[in-house]
KENU-918755 format. One record per atom (N, C-alpha, C, O): atom name; x, y, z. Coordinates in Angstrom, 1 decimal. Example, Ala and Ser with C-alpha at 12.3 -4.5 7.8 and 13.67 -1.06 7.14 Angstrom:
<nodes>
N,13.2,-5.7,7.8
CA,12.3,-4.5,7.8
C,13.2,-3.3,7.8
O,14.2,-3.3,8.5
N,12.8,-2.2,7.1
CA,13.7,-1.1,7.1
C,12.9,0.0,7.9
O,13.4,1.1,8.0
</nodes>
This chain:
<nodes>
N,122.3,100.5,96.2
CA,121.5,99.4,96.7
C,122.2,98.0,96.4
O,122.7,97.9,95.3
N,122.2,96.9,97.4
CA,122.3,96.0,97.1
C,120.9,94.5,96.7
O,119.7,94.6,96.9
N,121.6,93.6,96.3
CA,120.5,92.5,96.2
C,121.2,91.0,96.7
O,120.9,90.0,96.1
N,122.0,90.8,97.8
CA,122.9,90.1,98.0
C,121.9,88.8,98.1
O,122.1,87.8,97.4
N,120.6,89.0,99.0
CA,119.7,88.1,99.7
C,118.7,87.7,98.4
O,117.7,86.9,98.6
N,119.0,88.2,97.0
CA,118.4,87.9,96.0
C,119.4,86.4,96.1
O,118.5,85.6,96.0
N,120.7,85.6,96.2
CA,121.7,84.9,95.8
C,121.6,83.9,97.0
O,121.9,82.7,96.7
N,121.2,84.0,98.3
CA,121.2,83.3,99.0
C,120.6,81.8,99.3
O,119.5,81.3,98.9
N,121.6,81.3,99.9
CA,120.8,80.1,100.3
C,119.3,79.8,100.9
O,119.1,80.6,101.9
N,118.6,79.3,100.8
CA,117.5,78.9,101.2
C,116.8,78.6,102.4
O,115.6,78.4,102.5
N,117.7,78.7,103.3
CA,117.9,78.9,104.7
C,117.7,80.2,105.0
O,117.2,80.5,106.1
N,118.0,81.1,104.1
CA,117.7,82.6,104.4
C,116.5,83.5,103.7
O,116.4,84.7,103.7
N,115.4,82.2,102.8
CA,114.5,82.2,102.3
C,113.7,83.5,103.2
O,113.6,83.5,104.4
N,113.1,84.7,102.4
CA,111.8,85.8,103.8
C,110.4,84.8,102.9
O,110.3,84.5,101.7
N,109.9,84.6,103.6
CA,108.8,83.6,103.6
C,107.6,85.0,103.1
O,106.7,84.8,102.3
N,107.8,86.4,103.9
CA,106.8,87.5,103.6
C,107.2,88.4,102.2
O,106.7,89.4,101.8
N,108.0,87.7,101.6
CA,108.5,88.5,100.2
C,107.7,88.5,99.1
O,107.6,89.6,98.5
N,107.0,87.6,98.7
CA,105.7,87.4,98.1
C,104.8,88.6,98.7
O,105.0,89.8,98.4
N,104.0,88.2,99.6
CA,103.2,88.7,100.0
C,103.6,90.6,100.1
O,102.7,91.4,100.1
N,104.7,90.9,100.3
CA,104.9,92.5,100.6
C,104.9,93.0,98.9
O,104.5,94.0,98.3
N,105.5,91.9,98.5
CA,104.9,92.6,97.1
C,104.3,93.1,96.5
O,104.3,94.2,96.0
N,103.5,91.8,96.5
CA,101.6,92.0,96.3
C,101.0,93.2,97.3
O,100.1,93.7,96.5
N,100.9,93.8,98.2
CA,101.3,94.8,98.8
C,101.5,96.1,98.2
O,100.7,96.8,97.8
N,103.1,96.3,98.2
CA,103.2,96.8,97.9
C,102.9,97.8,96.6
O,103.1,99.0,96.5
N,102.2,96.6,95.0
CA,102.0,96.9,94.4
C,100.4,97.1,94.5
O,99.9,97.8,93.6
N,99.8,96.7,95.4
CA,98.1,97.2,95.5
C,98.3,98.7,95.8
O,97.7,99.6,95.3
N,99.1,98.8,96.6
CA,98.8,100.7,97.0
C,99.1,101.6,95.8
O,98.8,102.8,95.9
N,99.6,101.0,94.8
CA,99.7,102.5,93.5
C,99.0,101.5,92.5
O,98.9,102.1,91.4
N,98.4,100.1,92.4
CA,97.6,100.0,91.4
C,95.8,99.9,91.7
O,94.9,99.8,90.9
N,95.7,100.0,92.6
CA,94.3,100.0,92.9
C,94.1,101.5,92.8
O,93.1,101.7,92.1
N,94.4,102.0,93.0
CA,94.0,103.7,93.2
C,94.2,103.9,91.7
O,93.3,104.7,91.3
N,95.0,103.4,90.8
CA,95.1,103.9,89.6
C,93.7,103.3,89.0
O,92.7,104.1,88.7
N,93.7,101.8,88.7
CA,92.4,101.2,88.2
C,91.1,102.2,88.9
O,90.4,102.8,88.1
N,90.9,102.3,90.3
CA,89.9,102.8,90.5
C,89.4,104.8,89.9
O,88.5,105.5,90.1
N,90.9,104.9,89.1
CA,90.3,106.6,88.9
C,90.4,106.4,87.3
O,90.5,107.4,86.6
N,90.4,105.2,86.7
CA,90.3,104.8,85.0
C,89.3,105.0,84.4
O,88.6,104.0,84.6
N,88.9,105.6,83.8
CA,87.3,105.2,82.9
C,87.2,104.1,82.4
O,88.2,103.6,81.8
N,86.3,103.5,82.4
CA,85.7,101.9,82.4
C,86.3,101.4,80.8
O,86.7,100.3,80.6
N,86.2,102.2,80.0
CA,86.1,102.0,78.7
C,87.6,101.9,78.4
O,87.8,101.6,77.2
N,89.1,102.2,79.2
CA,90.6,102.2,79.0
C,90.8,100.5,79.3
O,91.9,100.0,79.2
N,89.4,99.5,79.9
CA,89.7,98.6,80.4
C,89.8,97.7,78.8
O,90.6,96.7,78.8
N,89.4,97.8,78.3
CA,89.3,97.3,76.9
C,90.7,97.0,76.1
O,90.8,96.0,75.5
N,91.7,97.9,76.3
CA,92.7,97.8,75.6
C,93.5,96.9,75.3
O,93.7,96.1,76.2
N,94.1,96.7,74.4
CA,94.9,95.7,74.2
C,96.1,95.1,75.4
O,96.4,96.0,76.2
N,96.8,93.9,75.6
CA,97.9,93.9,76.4
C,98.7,93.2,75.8
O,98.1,92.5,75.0
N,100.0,92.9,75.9
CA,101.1,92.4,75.3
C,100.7,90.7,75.4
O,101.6,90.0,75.0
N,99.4,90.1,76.1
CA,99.3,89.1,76.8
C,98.4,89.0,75.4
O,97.8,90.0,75.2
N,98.4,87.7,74.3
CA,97.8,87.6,73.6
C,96.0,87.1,73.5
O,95.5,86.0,73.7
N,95.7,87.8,73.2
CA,94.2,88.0,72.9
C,93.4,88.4,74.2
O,92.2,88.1,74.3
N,94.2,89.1,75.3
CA,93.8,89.5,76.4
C,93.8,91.1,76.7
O,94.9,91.7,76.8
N,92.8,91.7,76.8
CA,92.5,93.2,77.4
C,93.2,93.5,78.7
O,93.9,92.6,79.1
N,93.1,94.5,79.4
CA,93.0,94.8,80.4
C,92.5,94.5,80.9
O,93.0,93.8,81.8
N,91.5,94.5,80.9
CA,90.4,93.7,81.9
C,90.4,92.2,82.4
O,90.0,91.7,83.4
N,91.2,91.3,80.9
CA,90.9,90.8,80.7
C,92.5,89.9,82.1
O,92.6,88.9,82.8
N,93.0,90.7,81.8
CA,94.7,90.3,82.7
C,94.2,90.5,83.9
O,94.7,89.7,84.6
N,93.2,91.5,84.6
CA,93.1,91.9,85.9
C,92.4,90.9,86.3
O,92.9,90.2,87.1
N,91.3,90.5,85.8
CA,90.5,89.0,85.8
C,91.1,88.1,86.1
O,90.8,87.6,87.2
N,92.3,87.7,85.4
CA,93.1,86.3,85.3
C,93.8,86.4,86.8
O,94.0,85.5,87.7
N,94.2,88.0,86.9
CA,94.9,87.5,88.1
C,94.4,88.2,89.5
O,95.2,88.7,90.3
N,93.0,88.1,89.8
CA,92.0,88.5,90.6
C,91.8,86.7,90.8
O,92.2,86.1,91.8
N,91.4,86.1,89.8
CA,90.6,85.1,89.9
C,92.5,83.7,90.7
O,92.5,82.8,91.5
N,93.4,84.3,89.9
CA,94.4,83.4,90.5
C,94.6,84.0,92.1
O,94.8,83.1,93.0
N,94.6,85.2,92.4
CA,95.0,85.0,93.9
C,93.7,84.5,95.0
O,93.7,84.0,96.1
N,92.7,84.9,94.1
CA,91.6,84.2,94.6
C,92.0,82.3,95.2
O,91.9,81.8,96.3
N,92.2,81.9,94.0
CA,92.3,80.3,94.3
C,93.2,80.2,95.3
O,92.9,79.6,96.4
N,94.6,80.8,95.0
CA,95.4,80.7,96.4
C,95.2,81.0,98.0
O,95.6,80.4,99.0
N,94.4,82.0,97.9
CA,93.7,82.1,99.0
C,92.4,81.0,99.8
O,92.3,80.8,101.0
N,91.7,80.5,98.8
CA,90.6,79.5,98.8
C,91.4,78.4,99.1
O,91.1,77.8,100.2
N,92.8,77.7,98.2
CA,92.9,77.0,98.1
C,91.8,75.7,97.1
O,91.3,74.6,97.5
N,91.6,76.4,96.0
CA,90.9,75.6,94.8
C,91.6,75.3,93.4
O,91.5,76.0,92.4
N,92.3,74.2,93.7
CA,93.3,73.7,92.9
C,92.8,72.5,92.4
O,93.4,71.5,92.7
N,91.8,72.4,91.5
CA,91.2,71.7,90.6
C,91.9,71.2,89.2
O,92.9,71.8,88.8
N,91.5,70.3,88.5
CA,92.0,69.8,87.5
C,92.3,70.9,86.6
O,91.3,71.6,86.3
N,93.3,71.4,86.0
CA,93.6,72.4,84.8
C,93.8,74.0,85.2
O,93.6,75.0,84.5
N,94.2,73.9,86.5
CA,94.3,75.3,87.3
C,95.7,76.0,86.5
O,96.6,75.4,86.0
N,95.5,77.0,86.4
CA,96.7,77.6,86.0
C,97.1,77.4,84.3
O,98.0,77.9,83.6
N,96.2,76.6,84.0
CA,97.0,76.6,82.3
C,95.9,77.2,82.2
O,94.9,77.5,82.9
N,96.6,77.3,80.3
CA,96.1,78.6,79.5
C,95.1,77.9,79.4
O,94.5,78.6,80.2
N,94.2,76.9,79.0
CA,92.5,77.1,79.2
C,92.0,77.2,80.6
O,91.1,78.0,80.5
N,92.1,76.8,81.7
CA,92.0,77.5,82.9
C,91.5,78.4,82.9
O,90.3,78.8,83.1
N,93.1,79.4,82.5
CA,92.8,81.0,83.0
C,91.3,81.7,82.4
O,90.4,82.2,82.9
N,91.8,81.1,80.5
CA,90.3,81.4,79.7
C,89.3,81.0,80.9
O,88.4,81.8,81.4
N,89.5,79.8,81.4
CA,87.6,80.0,81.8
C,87.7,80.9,83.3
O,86.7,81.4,83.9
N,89.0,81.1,83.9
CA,88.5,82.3,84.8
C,88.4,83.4,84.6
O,88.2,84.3,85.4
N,88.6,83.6,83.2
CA,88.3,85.1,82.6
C,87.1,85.1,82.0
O,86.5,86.2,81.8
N,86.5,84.2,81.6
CA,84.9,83.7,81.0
C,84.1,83.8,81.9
O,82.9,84.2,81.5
N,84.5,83.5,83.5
CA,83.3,83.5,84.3
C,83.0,84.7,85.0
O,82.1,85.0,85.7
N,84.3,85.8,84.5
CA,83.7,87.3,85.4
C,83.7,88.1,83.7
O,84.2,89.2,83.7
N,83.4,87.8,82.9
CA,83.1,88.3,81.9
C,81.9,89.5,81.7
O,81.9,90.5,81.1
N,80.7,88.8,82.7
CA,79.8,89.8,83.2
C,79.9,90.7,84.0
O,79.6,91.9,83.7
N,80.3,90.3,85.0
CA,81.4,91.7,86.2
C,81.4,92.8,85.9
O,82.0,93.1,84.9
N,81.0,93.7,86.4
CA,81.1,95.2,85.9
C,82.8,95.2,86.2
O,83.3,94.4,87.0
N,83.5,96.0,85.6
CA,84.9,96.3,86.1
C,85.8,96.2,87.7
O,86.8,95.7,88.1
N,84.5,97.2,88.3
CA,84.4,97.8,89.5
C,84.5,96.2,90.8
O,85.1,96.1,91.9
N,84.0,95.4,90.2
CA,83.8,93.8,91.3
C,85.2,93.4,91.1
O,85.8,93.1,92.1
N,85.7,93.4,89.8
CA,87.1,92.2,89.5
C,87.9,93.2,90.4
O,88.6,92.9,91.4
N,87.9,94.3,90.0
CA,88.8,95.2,90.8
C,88.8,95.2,92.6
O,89.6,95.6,93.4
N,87.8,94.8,92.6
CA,87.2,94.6,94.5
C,88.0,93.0,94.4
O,87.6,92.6,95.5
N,88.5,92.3,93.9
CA,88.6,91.1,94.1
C,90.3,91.1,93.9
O,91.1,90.3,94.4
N,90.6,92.1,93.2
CA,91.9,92.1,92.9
C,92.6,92.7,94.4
O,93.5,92.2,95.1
N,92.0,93.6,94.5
CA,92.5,94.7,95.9
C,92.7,93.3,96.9
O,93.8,93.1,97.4
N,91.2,92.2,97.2
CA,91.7,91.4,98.2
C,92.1,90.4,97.7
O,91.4,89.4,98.0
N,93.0,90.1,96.7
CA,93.6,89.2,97.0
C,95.4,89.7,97.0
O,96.5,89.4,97.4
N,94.9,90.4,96.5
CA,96.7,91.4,96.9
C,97.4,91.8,98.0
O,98.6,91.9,98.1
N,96.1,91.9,99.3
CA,95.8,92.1,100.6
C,95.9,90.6,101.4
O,96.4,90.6,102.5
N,95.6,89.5,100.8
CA,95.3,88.4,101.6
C,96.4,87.3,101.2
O,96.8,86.5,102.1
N,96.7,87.4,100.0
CA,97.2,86.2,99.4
C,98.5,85.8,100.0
O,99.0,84.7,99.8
N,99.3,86.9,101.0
CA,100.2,86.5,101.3
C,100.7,86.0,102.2
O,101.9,86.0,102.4
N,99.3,85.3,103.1
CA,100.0,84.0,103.9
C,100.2,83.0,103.7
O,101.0,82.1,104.1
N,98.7,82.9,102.5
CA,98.8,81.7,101.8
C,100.3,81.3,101.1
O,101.0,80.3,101.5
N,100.7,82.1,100.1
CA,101.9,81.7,99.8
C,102.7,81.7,100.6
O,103.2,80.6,100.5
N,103.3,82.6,101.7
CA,103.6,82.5,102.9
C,104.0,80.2,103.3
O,104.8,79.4,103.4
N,102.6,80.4,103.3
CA,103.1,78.7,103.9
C,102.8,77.6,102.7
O,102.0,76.7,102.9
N,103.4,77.9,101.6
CA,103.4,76.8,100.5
C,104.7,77.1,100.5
O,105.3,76.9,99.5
N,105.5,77.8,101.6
CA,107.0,77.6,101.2
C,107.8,77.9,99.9
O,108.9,77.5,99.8
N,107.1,78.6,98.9
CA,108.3,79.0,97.8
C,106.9,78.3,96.9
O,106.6,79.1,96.0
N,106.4,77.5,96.9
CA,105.5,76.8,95.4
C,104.4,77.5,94.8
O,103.9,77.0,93.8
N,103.8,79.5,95.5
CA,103.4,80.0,94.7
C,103.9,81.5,94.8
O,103.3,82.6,94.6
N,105.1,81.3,95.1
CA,106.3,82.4,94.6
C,105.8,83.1,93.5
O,105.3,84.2,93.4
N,105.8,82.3,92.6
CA,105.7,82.7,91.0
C,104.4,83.2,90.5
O,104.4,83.9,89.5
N,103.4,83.0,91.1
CA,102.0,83.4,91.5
C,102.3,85.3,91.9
O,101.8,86.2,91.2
N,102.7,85.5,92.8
CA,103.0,87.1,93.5
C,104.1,87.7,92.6
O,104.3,88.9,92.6
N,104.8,86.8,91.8
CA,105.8,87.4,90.6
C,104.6,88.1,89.5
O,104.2,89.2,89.3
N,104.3,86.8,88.9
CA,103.5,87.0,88.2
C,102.2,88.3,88.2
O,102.0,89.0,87.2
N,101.6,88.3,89.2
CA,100.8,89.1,89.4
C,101.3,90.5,89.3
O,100.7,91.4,88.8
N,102.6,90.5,90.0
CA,103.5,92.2,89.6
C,103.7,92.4,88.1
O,103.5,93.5,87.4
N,104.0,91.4,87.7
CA,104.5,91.7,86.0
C,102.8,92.3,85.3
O,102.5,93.3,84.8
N,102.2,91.1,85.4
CA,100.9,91.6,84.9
C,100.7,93.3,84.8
O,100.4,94.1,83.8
N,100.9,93.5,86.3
CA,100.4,95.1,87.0
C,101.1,96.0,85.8
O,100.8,97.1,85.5
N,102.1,95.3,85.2
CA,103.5,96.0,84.2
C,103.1,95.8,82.7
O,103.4,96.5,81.7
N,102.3,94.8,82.9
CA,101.6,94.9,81.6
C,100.2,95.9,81.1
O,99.9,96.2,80.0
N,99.4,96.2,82.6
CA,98.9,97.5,82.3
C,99.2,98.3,82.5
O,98.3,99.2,82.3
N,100.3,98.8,82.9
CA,100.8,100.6,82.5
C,101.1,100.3,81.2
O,100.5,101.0,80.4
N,102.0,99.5,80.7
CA,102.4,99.4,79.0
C,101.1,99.5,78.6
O,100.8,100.6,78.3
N,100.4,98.6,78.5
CA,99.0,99.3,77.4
C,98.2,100.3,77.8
O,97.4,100.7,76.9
N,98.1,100.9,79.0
CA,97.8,102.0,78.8
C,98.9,103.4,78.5
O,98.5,104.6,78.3
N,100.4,102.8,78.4
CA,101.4,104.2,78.0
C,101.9,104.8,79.1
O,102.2,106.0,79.0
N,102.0,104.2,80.1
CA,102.1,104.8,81.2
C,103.6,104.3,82.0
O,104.0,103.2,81.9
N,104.3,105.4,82.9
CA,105.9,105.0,82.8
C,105.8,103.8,83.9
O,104.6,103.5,84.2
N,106.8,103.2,84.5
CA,107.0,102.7,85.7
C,106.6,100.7,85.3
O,106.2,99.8,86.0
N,106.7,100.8,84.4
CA,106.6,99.2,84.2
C,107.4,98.4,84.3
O,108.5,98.7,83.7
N,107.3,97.3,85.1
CA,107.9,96.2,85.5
C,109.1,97.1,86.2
O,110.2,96.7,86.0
N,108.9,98.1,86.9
CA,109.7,98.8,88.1
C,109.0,99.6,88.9
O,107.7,99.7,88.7
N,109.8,100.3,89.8
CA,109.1,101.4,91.0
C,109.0,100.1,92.4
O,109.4,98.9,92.5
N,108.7,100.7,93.1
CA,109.4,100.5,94.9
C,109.5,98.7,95.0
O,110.2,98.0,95.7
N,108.5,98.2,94.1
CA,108.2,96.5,94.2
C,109.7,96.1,93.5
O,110.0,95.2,94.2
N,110.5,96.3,92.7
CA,111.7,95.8,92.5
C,112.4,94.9,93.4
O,112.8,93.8,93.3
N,112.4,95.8,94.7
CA,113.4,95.5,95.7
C,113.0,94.4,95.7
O,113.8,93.7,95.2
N,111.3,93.4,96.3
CA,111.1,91.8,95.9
C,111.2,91.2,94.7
O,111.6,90.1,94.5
N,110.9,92.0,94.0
CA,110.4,91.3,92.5
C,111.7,90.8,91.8
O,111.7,89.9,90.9
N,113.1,91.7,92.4
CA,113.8,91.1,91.3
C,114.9,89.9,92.2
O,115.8,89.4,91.4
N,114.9,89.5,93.6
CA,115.0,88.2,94.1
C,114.0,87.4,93.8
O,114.5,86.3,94.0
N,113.1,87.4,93.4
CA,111.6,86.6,93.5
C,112.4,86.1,92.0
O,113.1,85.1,91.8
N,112.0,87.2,90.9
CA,113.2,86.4,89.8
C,114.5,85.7,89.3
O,114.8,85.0,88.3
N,115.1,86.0,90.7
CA,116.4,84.8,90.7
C,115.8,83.8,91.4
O,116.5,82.8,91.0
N,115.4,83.6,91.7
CA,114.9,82.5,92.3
C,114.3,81.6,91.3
O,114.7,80.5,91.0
N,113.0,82.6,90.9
CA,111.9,81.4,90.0
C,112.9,81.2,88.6
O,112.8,80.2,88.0
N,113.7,81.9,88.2
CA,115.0,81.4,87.5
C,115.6,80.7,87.6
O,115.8,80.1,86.6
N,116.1,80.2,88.7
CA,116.7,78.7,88.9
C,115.3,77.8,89.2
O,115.6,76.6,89.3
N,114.2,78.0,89.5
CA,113.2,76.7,90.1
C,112.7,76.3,88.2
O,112.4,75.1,87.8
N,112.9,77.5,87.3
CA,112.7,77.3,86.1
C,113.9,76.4,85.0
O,113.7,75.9,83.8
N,115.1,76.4,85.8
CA,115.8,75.7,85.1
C,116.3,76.7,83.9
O,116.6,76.2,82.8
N,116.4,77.9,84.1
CA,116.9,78.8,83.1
C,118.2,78.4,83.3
O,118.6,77.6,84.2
N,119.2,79.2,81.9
CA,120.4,79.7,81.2
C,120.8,80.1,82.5
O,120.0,80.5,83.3
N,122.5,79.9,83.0
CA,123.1,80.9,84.2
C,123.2,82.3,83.2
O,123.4,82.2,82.0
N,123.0,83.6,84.1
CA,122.9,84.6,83.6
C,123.9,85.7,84.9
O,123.5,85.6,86.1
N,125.1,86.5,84.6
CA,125.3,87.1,85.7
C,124.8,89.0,84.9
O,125.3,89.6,83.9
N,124.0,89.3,85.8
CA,123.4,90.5,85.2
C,123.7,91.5,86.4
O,123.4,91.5,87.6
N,124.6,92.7,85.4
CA,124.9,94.3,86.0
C,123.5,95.3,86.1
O,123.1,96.3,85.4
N,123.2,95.0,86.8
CA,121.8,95.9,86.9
C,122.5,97.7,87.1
O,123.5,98.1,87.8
N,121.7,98.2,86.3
CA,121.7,100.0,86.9
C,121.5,100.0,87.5
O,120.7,99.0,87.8
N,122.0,101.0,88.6
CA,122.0,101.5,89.9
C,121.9,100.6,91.2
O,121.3,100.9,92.3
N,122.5,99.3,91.0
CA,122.2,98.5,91.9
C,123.8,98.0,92.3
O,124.4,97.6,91.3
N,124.3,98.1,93.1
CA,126.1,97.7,93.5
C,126.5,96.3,93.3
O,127.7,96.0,93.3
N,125.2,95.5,93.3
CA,125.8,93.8,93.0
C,125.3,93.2,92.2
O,124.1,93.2,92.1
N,126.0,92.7,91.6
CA,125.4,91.7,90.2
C,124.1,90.8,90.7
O,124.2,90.8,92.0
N,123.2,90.3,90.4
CA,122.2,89.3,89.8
C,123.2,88.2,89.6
O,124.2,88.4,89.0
N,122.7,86.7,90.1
CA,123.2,85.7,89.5
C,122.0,84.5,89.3
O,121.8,83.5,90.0
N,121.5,85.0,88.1
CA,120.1,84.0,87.8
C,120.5,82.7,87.4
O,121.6,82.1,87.4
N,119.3,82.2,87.1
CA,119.4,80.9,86.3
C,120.3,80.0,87.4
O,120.5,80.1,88.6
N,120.6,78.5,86.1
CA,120.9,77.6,87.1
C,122.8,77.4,86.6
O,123.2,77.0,85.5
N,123.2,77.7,87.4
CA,124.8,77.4,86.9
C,125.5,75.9,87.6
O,125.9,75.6,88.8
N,125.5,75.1,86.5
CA,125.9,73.9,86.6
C,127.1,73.3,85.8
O,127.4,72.1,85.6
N,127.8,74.7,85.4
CA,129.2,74.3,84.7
C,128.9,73.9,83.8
O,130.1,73.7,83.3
N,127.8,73.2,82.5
CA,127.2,73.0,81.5
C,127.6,73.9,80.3
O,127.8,73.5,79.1
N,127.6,75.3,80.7
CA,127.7,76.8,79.9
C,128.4,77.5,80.6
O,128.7,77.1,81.6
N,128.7,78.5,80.3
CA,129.4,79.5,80.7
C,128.1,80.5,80.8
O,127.1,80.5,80.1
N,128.4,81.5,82.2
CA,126.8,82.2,82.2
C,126.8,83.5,81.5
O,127.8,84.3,81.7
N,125.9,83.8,80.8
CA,125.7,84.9,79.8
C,125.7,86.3,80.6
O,125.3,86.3,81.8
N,126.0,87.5,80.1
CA,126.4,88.5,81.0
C,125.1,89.5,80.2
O,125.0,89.4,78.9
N,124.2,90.4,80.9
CA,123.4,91.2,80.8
C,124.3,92.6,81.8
O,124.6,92.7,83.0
N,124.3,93.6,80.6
CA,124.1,95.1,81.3
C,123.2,95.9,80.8
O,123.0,96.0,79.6
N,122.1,96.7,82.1
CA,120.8,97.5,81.4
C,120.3,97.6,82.9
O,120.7,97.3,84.0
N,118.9,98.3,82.2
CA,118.1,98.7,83.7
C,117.0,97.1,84.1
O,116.7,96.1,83.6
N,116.7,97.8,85.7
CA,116.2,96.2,86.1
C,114.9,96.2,84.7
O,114.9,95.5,83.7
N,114.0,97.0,85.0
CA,112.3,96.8,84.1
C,112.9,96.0,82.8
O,112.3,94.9,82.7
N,113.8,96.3,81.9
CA,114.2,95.6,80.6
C,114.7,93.9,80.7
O,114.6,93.0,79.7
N,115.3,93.7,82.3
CA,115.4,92.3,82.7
C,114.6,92.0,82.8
O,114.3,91.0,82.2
N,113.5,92.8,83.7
CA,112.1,91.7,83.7
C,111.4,91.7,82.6
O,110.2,91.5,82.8
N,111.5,91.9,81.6
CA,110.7,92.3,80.5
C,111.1,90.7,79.8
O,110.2,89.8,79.5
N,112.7,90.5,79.6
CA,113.2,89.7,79.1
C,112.9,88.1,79.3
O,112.6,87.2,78.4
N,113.1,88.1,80.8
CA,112.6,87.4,81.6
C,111.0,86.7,81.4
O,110.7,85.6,81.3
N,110.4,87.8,81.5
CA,108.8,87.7,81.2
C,108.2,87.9,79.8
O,107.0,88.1,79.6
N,109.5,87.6,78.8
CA,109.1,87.6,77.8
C,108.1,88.8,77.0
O,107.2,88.7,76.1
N,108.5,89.8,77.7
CA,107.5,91.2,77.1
C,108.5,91.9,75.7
O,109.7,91.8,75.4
N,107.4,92.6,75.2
CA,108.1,93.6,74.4
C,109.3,94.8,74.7
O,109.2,95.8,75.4
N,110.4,94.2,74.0
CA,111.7,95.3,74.4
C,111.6,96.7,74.2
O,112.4,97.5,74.7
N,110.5,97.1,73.4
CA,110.2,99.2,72.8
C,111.6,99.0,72.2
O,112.0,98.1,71.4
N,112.2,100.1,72.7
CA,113.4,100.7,72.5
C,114.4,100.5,73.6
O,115.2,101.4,73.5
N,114.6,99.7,74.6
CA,114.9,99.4,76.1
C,116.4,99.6,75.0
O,116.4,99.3,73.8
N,117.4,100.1,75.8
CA,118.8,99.7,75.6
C,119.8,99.2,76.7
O,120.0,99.7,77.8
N,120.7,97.8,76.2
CA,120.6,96.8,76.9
C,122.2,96.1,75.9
O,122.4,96.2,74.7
N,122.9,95.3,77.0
CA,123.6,94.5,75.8
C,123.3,92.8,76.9
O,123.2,92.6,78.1
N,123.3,91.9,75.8
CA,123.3,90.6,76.0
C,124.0,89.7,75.1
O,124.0,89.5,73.9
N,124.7,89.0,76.2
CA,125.9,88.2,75.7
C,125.8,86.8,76.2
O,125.8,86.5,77.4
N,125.6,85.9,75.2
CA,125.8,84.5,75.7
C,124.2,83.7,75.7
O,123.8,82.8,76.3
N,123.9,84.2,75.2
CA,122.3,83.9,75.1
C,121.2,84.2,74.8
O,121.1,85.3,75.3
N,120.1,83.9,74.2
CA,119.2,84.4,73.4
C,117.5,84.9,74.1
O,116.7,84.0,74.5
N,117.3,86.1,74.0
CA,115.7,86.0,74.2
C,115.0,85.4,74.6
O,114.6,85.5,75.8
N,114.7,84.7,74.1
CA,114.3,83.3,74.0
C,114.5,82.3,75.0
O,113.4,81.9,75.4
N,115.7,81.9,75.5
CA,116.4,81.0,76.3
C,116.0,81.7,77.5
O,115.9,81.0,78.5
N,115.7,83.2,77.7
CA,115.5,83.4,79.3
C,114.4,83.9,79.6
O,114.2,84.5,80.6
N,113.2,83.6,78.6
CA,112.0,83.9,78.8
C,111.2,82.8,79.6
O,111.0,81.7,79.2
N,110.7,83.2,81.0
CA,110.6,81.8,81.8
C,108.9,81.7,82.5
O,108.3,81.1,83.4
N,108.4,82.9,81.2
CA,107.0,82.9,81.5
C,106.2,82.1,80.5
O,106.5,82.1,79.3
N,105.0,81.5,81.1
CA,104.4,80.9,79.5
C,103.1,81.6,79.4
O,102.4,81.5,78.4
</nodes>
């Protein structure tokens, strides 16, 4: 496989990349949430002082706004999200999950025509999806068929983030990744390993045992989630 159109110019931007994402990742996570026992919603997630429940909330209630278009004072930061996880607190499981399905389903014309400004929004929402198979133990995190968007979506919001240049050998993929922003400043740091352990890195998650070499840069420096 290649990722050539992960590197391109912006003229060759797919405007439905977002959105097929989100997509694509509703068809194997809705069916999963929907055959869960209510009580696995509780569990911890690598997302600090947040459940499962409490991540599907956050990001039911954000594709929600994108869809609405309700971008109010304090949208998106960390007290925000708290109060959009406060206000379906009562919710039986079963509603947030009815809310998650449509905005997974809808959200993607909206970003669609903000032109690239909630990219990171349909990133995000995939990674999340990766943070509940991790807490519930389950394989296929932050990978499986959504890659093929998710990990252009990541070169991209890598340079809109102002990351480290990074040129990364992905397994099983025939072309390098060229993240971040290379401005001749640094020399770009070289990553070899599987994609899920880039996004992890990237998204600042827990490494397990991932095996991986990185050169030229720290953890830290390419973590571009807050």
């Amino acid at each position: 496989m290649t990722y050539d159109d992960a590197n391109t110019p912006d003229e060759a931007y797919e405007s439905d990349r977002p959105g097929r994402l989100l997509r694509t990742e509703r068809d194997v996570l809705i069916p999963l949430l929907r055959s869960t026992a209510d009580e696995a919603f509780a569990a911890p997630t690598c997302c600090p002082g947040w459940s499962v429940r409490d991540v599907l909330a956050h990001c039911s209630a954000a594709l929600s706004r994108v869809i609405e278009s309700r971008f109010e004072e304090g949208v998106f930061t960390a007290e925000g999200n708290d109060r959009d996880i406060a206000e379906r607190a009562h919710w039986p499981t079963s509603r947030i999950v009815d809310e998650l399905e449509h905005g997974m389903t809808n959200a993607g014309a909206a970003i669609a025509a903000s032109k690239g400004l909630f990219d990171g929004v349909a990133l995000g929402e995939w990674v999340h999806a990766g943070d509940v198979r991790d807490a519930w133990g389950l394989p296929g995190a932050y990978g499986g068929d959504g890659l093929a968007d998710a990990l252009p979506l990541l070169t991209a919001f890598s340079k809109q983030s102002s990351a480290p240049p990074l040129h990364a050998d992905v397994d099983g993929f025939d072309e390098p990744l060229i993240l971040g922003v290379t401005d001749g400043s640094r020399p770009p740091a070289r990553y070899i390993g599987d994609a899920p352990t880039l996004v992890r890195l990237y998204a600042g998650r827990p490494l397990s045992d991932s095996k991986f070499e990185l050169a030229g840069a720290t953890q830290e420096e390419l973590s571009i989630f807050s």
